[in-house]
C-alpha positions in Angstrom: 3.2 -2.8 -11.5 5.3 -0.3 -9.4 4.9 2.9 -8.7 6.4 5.7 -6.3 5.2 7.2 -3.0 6.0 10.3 -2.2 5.6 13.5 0.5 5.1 16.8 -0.2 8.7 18.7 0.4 8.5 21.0 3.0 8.7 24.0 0.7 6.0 23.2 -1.5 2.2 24.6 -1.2 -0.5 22.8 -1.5 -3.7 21.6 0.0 -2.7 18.1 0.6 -4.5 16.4 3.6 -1.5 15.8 5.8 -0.8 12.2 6.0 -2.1 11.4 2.7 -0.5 8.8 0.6 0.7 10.3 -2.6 1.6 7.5 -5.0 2.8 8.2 -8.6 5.5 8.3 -11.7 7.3 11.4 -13.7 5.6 12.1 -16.9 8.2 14.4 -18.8 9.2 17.4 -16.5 6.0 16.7 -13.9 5.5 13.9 -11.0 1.9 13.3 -12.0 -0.1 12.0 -8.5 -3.2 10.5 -7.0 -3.0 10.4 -3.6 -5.9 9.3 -0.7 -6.8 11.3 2.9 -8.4 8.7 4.5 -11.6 9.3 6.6 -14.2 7.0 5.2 -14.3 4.1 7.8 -12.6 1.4 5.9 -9.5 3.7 5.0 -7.9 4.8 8.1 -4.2 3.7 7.8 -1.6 4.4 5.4 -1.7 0.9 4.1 -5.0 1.4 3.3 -4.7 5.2 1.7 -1.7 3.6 -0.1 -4.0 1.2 -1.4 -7.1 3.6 -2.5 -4.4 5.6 -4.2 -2.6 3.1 -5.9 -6.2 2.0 -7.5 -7.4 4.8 -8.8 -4.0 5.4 -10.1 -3.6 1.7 -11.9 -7.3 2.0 -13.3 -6.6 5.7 -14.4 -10.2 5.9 -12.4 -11.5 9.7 -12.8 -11.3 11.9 -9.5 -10.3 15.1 -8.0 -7.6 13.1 -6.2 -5.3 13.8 -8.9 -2.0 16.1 -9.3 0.9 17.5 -11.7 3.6 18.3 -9.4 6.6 19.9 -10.1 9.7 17.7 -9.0 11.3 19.7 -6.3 8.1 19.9 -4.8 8.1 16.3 -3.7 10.4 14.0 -2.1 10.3 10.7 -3.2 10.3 8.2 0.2 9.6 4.7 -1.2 8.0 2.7 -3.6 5.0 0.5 -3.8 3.9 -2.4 -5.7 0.9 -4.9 -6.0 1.0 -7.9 -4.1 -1.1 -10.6 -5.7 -1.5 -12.7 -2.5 -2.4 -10.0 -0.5 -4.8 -8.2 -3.1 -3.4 -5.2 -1.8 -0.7 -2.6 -3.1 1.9 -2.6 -0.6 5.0 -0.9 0.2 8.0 -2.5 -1.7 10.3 0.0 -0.1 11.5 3.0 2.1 13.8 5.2 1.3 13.1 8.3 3.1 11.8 7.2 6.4 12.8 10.4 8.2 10.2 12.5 5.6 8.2 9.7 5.6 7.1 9.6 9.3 7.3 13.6 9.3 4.8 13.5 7.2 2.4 10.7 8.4 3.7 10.8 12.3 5.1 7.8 14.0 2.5 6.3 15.0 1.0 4.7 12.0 3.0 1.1 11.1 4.5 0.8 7.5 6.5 -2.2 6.9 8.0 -3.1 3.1 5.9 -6.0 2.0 2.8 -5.4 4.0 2.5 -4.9 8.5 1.3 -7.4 10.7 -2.0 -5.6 10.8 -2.4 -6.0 6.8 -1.6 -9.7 6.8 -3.6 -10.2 9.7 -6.7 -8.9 7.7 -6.2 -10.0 4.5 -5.0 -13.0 5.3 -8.8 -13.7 6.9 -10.1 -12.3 4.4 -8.5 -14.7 1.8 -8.8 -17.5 3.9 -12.1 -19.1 2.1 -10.4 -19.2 -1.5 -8.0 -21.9 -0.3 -8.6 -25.2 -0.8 -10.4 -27.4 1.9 -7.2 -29.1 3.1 -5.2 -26.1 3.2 -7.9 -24.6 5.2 -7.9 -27.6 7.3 -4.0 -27.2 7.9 -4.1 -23.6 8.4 -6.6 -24.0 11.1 -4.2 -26.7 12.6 -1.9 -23.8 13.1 -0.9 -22.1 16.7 0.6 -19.1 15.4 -0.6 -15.6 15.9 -2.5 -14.0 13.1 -0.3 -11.9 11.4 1.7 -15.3 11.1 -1.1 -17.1 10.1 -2.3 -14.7 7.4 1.2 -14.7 6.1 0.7 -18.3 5.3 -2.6 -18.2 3.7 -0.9 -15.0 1.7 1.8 -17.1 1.1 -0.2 -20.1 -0.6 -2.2 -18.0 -2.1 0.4 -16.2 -3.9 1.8 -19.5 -4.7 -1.4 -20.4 -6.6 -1.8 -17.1 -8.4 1.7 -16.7 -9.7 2.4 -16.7 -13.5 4.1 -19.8 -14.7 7.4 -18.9 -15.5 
């Protein structure tokens, strides 16, 4: 599943948290949103506001964090998708970085296919649903733990992937 992530243009009104990650698809002559503020402890990033977002949005989950926009009063700045290793929606890809960062400032990290920080923490996360001797290997390991969360995402995926 894919969707689109998008920024408030600059000439548009609303009451949009700045920041917030505004994920969603054009339904006939509207862009129809959910998007995330952050501020509860365990979402603090844009990763993670992706991710709440994203969510709701896939489970059509009822909220107030919902929106009909009218086209030109969004720019479009990427796209995300679900990564079935990671268990996370992630960015797939930027297109607008410039509006991007304008809108979420530079100092949050945003990388297509998930940051450092996200493999880091899911990958830890993950790391008791592999199997003993992957464990075993991955704990053999000397890399740093974005690296080594990228493996255990890695074999993960590998395990959960459709057979083609």
């Amino acid at each position: 599943m894919r969707y689109d992530l998008y920024v408030p243009a600059a000439t548009a009104s609303h009451d949009i948290r700045p920041g917030s990650a505004i994920i969603g698809e054009r339904r006939g002559d509207m862009i129809d949103t959910h998007y995330e503020g952050g501020g509860a402890a365990n979402v603090q990033t844009y990763e993670e506001r992706i991710h709440q977002a994203a969510g709701r949005r896939s489970t059509n989950y009822p909220t107030s964090a919902r929106r009909a926009w009218d086209p030109d009063d969004l720019v479009q700045v990427g796209t995300i998708a679900y990564s079935n290793g990671l268990r996370h929606w992630v960015v797939e890809s930027i297109t607008d970085e410039h509006a991007m960062r304008a809108w979420i400032g530079e100092d949050d990290t945003v990388a297509p296919g998930g940051s450092d920080a996200l493999f880091a923490n899911e990958g830890g996360r993950r790391f008791g649903d592999l199997s003993r001797a992957d464990q075993l290997r991955i704990a053999s390991m000397r890399l740093p733990p974005a690296a080594l969360g990228a493996e255990i995402v890695a074999i993960i995926d590998r395990m959960t992937r459709d057979p083609e």
